[in-house]
C-alpha positions as CSV (number, residue, x, y, z in Angstrom):
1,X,0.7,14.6,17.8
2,X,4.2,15.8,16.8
3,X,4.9,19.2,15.2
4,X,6.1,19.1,11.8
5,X,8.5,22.5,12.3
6,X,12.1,22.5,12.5
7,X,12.2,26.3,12.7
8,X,9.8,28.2,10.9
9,X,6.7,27.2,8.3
10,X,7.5,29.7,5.7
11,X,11.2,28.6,4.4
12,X,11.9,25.6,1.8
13,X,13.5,23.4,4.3
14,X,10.6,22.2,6.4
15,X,9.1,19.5,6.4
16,X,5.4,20.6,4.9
17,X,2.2,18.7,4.3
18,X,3.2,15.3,6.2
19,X,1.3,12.6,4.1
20,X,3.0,9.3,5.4
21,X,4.9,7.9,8.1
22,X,6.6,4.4,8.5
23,X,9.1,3.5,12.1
24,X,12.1,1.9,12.6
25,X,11.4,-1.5,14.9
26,X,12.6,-0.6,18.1
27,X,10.5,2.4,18.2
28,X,13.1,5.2,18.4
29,X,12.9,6.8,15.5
30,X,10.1,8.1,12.6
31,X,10.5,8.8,9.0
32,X,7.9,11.1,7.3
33,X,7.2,12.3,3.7
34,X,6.2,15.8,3.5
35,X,4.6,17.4,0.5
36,X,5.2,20.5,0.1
37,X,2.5,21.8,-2.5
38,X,1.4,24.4,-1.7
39,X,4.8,25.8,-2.2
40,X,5.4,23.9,-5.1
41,X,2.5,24.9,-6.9
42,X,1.4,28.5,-5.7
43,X,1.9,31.7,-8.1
44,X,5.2,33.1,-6.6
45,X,6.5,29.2,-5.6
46,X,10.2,29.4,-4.8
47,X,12.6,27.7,-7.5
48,X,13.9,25.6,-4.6
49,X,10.9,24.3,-3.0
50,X,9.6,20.5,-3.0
51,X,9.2,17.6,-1.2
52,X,11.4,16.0,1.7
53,X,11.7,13.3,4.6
54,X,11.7,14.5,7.9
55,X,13.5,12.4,10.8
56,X,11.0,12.4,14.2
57,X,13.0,11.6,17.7
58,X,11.0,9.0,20.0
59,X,7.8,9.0,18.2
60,X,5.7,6.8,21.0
61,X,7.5,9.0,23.9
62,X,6.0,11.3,26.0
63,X,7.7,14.5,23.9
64,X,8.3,13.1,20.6
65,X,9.9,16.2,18.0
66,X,10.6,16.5,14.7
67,X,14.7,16.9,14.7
68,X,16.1,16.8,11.4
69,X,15.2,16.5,7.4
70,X,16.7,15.9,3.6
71,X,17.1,18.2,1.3
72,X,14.2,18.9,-0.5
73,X,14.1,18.4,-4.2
74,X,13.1,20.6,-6.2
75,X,9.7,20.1,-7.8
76,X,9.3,16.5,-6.4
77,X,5.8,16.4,-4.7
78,X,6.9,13.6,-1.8
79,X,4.5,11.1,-1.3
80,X,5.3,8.3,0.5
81,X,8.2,6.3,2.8
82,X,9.0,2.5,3.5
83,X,11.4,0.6,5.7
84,X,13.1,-2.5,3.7
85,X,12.1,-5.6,5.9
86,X,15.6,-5.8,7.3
87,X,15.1,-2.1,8.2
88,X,18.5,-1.1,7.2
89,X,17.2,1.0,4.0
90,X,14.8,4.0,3.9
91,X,13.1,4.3,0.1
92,X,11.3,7.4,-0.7
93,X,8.8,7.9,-3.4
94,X,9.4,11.4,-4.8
95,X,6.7,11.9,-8.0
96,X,6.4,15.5,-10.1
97,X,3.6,17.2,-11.5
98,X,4.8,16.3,-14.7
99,X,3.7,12.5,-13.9
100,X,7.8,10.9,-13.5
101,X,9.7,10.9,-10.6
102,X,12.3,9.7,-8.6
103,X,12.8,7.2,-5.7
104,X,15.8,7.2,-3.3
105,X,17.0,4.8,-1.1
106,X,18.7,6.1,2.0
107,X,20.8,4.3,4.6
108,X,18.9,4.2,7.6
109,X,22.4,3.6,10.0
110,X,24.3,6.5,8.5
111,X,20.6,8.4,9.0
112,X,20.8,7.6,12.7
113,X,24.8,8.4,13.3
114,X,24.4,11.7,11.4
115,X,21.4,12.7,13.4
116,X,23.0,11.7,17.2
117,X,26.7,13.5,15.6
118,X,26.0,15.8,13.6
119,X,29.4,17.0,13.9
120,X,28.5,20.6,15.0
121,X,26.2,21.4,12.7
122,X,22.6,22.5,12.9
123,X,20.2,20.2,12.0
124,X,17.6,22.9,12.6
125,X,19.1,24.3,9.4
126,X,21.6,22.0,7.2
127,X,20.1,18.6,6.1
128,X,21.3,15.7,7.5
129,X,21.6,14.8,3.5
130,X,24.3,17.0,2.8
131,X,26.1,16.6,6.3
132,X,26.6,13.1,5.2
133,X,26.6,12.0,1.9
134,X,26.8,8.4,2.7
135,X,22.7,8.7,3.8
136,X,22.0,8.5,0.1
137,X,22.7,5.0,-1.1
138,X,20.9,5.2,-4.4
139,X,18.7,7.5,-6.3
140,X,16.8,5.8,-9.4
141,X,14.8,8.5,-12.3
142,X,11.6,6.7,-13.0
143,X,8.3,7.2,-13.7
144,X,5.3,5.7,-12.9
145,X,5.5,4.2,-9.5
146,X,8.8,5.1,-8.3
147,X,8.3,4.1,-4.6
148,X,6.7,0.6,-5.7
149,X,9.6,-0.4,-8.3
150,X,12.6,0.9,-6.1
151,X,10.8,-1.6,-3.1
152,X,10.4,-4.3,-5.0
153,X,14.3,-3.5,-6.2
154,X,14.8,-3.6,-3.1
155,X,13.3,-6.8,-1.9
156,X,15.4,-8.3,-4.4
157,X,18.2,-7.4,-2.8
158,X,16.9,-8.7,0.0
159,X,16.2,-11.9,-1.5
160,X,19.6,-12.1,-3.3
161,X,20.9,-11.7,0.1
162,X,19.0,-14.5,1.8
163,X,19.8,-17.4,-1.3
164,X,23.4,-16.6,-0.8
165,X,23.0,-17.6,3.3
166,X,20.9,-21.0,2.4
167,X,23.7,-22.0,-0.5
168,X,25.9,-21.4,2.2
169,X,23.6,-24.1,4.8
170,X,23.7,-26.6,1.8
171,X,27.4,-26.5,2.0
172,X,27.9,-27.3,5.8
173,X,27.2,-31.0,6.8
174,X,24.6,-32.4,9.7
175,X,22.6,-28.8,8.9
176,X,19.9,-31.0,7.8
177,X,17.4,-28.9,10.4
178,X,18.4,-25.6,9.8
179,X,18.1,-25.8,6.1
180,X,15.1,-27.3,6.5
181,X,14.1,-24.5,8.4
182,X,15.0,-22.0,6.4
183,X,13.6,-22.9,3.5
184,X,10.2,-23.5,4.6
185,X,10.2,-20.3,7.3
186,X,11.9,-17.7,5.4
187,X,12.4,-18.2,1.9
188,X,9.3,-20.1,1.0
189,X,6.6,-17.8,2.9
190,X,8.6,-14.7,1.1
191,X,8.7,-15.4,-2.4
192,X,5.4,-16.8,-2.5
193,X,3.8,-15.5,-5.4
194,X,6.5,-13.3,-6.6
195,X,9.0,-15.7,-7.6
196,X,6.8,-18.7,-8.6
197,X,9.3,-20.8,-10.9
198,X,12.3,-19.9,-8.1
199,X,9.7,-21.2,-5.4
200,X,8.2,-24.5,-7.4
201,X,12.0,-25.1,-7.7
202,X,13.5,-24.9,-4.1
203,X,9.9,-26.7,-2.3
204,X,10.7,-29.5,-5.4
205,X,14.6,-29.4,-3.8
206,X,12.6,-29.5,0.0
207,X,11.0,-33.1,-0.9
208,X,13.6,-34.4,-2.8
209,X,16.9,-33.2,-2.3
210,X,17.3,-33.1,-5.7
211,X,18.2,-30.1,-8.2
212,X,18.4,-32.1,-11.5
213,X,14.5,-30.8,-10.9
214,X,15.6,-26.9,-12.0
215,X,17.0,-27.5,-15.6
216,X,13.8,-27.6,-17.4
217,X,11.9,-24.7,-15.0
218,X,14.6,-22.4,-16.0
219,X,14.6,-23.2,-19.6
220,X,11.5,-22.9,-19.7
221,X,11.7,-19.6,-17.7
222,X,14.0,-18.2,-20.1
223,X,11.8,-19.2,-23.2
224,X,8.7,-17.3,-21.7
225,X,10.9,-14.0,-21.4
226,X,11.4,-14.4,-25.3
227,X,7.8,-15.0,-25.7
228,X,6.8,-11.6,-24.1
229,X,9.5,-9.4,-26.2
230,X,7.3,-7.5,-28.5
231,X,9.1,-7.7,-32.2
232,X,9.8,-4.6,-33.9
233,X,10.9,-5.7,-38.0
234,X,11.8,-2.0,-38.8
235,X,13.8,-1.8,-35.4
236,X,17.8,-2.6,-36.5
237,X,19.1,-1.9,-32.8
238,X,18.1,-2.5,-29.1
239,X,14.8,-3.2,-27.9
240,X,12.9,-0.1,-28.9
241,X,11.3,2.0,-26.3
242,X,11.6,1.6,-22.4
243,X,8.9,0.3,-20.2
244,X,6.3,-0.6,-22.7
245,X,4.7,-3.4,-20.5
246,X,3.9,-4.2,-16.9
247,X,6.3,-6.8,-15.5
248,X,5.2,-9.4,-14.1
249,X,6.5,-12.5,-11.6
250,X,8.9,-14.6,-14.3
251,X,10.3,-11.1,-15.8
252,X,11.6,-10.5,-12.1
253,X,12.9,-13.9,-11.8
254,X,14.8,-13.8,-15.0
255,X,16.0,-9.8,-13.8
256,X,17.4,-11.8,-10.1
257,X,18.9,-14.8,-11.8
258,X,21.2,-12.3,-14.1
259,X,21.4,-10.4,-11.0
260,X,23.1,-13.4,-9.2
261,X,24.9,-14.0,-12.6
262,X,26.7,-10.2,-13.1
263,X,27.4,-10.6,-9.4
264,X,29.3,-13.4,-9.3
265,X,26.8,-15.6,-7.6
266,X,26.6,-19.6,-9.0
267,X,23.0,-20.4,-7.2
268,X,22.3,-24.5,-7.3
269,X,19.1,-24.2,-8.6
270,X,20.5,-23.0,-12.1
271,X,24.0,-23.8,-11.7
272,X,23.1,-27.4,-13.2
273,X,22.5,-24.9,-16.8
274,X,26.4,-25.1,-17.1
275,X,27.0,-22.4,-14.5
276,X,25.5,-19.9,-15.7
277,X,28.0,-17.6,-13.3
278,X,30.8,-16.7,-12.1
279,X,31.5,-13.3,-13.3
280,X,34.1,-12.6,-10.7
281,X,37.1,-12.5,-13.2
282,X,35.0,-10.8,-15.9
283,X,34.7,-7.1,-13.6
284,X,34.0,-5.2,-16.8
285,X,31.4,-7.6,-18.1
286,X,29.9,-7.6,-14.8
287,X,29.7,-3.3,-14.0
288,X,27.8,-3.0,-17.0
289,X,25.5,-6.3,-16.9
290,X,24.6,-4.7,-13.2
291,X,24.2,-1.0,-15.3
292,X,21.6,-2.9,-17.3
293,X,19.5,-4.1,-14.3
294,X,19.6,-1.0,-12.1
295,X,18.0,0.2,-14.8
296,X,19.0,3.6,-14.4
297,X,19.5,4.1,-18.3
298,X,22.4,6.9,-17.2
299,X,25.6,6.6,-19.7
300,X,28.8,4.7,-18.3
301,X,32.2,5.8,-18.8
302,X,34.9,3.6,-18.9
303,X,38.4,3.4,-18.1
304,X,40.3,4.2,-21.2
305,X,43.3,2.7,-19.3
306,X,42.0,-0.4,-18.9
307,X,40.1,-0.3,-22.1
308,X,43.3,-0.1,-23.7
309,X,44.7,-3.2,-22.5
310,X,42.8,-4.4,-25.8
311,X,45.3,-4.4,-28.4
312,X,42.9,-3.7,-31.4
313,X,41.6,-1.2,-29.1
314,X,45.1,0.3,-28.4
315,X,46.1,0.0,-31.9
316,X,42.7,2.3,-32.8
317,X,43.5,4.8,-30.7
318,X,47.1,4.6,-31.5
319,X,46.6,5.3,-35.2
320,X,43.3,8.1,-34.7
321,X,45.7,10.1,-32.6
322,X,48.7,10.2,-35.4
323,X,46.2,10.8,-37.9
324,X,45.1,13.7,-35.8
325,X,48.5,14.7,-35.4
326,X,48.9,15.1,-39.1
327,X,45.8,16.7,-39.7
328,X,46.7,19.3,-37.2
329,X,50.3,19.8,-38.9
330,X,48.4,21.1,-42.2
331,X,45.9,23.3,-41.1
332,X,48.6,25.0,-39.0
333,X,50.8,24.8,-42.0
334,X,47.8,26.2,-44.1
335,X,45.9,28.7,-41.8
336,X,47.6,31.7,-40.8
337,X,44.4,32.9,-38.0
338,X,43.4,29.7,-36.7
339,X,41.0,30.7,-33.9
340,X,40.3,29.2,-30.4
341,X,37.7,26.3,-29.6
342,X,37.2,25.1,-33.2
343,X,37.4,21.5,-33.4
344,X,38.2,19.3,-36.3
345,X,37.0,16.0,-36.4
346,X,37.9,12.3,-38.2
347,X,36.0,10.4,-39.4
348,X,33.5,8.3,-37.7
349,X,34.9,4.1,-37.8
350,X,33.3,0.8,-36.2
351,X,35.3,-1.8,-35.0
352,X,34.3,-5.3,-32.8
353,X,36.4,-6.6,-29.5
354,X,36.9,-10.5,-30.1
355,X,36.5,-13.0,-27.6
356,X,39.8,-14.3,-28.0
357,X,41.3,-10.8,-27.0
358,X,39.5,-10.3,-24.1
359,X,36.4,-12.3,-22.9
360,X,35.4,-9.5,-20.4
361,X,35.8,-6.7,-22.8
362,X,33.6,-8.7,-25.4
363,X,30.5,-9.0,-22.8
364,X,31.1,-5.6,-21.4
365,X,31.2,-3.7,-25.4
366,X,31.7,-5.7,-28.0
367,X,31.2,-3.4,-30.9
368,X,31.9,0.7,-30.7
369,X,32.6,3.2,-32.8
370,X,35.4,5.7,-32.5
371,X,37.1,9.1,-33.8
372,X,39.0,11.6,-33.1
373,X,38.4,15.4,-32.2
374,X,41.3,18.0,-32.3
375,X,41.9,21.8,-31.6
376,X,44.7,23.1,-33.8
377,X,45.5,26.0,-32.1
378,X,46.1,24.2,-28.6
379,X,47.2,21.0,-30.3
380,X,44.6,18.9,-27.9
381,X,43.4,15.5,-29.1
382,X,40.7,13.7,-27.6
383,X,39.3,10.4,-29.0
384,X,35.7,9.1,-28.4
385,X,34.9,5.5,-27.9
386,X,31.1,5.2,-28.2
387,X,28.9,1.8,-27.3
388,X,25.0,1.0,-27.1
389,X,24.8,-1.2,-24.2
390,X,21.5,-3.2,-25.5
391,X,20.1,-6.5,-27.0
392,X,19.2,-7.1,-30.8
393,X,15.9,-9.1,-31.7
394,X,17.3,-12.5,-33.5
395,X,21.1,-12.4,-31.7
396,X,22.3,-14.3,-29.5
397,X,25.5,-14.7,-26.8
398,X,27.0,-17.6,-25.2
399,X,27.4,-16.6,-21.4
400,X,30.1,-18.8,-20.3
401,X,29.0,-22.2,-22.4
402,X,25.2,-21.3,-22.1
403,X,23.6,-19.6,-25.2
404,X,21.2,-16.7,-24.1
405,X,18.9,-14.9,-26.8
406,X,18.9,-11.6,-26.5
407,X,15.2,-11.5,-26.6
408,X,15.5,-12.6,-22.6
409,X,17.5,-10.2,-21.3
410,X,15.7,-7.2,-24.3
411,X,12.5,-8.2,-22.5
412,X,13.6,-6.6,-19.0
413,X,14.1,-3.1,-20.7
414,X,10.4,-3.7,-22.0
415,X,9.3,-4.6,-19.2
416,X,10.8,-1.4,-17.3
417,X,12.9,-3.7,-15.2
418,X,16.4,-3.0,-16.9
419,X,17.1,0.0,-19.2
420,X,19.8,0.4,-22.4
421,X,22.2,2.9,-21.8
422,X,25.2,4.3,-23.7
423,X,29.1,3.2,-23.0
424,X,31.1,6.1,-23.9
425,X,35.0,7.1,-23.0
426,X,37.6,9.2,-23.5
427,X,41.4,9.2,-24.2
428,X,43.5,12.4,-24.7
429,X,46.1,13.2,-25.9
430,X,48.7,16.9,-27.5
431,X,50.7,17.7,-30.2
């Protein structure tokens, strides 16, 4: 048994109600979830109270003790912990009352270095969390199963990881063995069931050798994800609302492949489909294809700098900030008591980034809209660049000589996999 106090029971930073418990490999260390409803949930509960992870010092020892603990989050009833089979990430499932939730994926090295330095501080007292911000590798805001989405996220990861090493085998000569090995140890047994076309595909490539075998299982692959987008005829834009199906294996095969693809990877068993990827000159393209699929559905700003670089997109700006400038010439010339804080405003215009400009721009926005808003009185202009980063039923793009509906990639947000978000950015500028 191991006491579940840090200092006292009766503050927000404990770690109260353990309900689940997972170990790193070599033993040393314990992770548990703690609750916290009562606090939560009771009459006078305290604004700051919910659920944590506390951190537990030689578990299987002889005096094992509960040493340090996150920051609790407020409202967030936590439920449950898991190790990612490499053991190098911590994921914690944090669900509400309200039936959403969070999941957060912590770094279990920087976990370990904060808690045997914690520079002076007291763990007893300051989270670990907050000593070192570098514990919290990701945080995704998701309902439903938070803890069993953000594993599987992170098995892909994983997985992504592991395809990259055997491409790397199949590149070395007399390896014959070892990929042999590999395949049929690690990959194979791993996938099994979750990736079923990936997995028909690489135990095809096992008895053959031969990857002509993946054109027509990836075709085919991509066709099924625009057979499970539900059509919406009075739906204009994007794919309508988020998470309106289960996913199931192929959805999360199509989700890794554009993965590999917005990451720059060029995978054998679909680089036959005219390489389908190398986004590593297209960095624009590829920070918002990766957006997509992390499926956070926060907005992304963009460098206005770099967006700029555009010449219709510099010449937009150009003219919405002289057209400001002149609207902001007659209202001082006509108003003798302007006041402070009231904005004008242009008027709202659409305009399209071609390919032959710039092919990363194009994937990463495409079409936005644009205007200007100006204070007269302090003579500040600021123009808004606006972009709905989603996929229109009956489109289509061409992904470097491949042509992808959008259906596929629509069919992710549907499926809760991937989520639409919106681009926006800002230039400024004074009269």
């Amino acid at each position: 048994y191991t006491n579940l106090t840090l200092t006292n029971n009766t503050n927000v930073f404990e770690v109260n109600e353990g309900v689940a418990v997972t170990m790193t490999a070599d033993g040393k260390y314990a992770f548990v979830a703690g609750r916290n409803s009562k606090k939560i949930i009771e009459v006078d509960a305290n604004p700051l109270a919910g659920g944590n992870i506390g951190i537990i010092k030689d578990p299987l020892g002889p005096n094992p003790k509960l040493v340090a603990a996150t920051e609790p989050v407020p409202g967030s009833l936590t439920n449950n912990v898991a190790l990612s089979s490499d053991g190098k990430y911590l994921i914690g499932s944090y669900p509400t009352l309200g039936g959403g939730g969070s999941a957060y994926v912590f770094d279990v090295e920087e976990i370990i270095k904060t808690v045997e330095n914690p520079g002076g501080k007291d763990l007893t007292k300051v989270a670990f969390d907050k000593i070192n911000p570098k514990v919290v590798s990701k945080s995704f805001a998701i309902g439903g199963n938070p803890l069993g989405l953000l594993v599987a996220q992170n098995f892909e990861d994983i997985l992504l990881r592991e395809l990259e090493q055997f491409e790397r085998l199949l590149s070395e000569p007399n390896n014959l063995k070892q990929i042999d090995d590999f395949l049929k140890r690690w990959i194979l047994p791993q996938i099994q069931g979750k990736y079923p076309t990936i997995g028909r595909i690489l135990r095809r490539f096992g008895e053959t050798g031969d990857w002509t075998v993946a054109d027509t299982e990836i075709i085919a692959l991509l066709n099924k994800g625009v057979d499970r987008y539900r059509f919406d005829s009075s739906r204009v834009d994007g794919s309508g609302p988020h998470g309106v199906r289960a996913p199931i294996p192929e959805d999360r095969e199509i989700h890794l492949i554009f993965r590999g693809v917005a990451g720059g990877a060029n995978f054998a068993w679909f680089a036959r489909l005219v390489g389908l990827g190398n986004f590593e000159n297209l960095p624009n393209a590829s920070r918002h294809m990766n957006h997509y699929l992390e499926n956070s559905g926060q907005p992304l700003t963009i460098d206005m700098n770099e967006f700029m670089k555009v010449s219709s997109v510099k010449k937009n700006v150009e003219k919405a900030v002289e057209e400001a400038k002149k609207i902001i010439a007659r209202s001082r010339k006509d108003s003798k008591n302007l006041r402070p804080n009231t904005l004008i405003s242009g008027v709202r215009k659409s305009d399209r980034i071609r390919k032959e400009e710039s092919v990363d721009w194009f994937f990463a926005v495409g079409d936005y809209s644009y205007w200007w808003q100006a204070d007269p009185l302090t003579g500040e202009i600021t123009v808004q660049i606006r972009d709905q980063y989603n996929w229109d039923q009956g489109k289509d793009v061409n992904i470097l000589g491949v042509t992808i509906k959008d259906e596929v990639l629509g069919s992710l947000h549907q499926a809760g996999l991937a989520q639409e978000y919106q681009v926006k950015g800002e230039y400024k500028s004074r009269i």
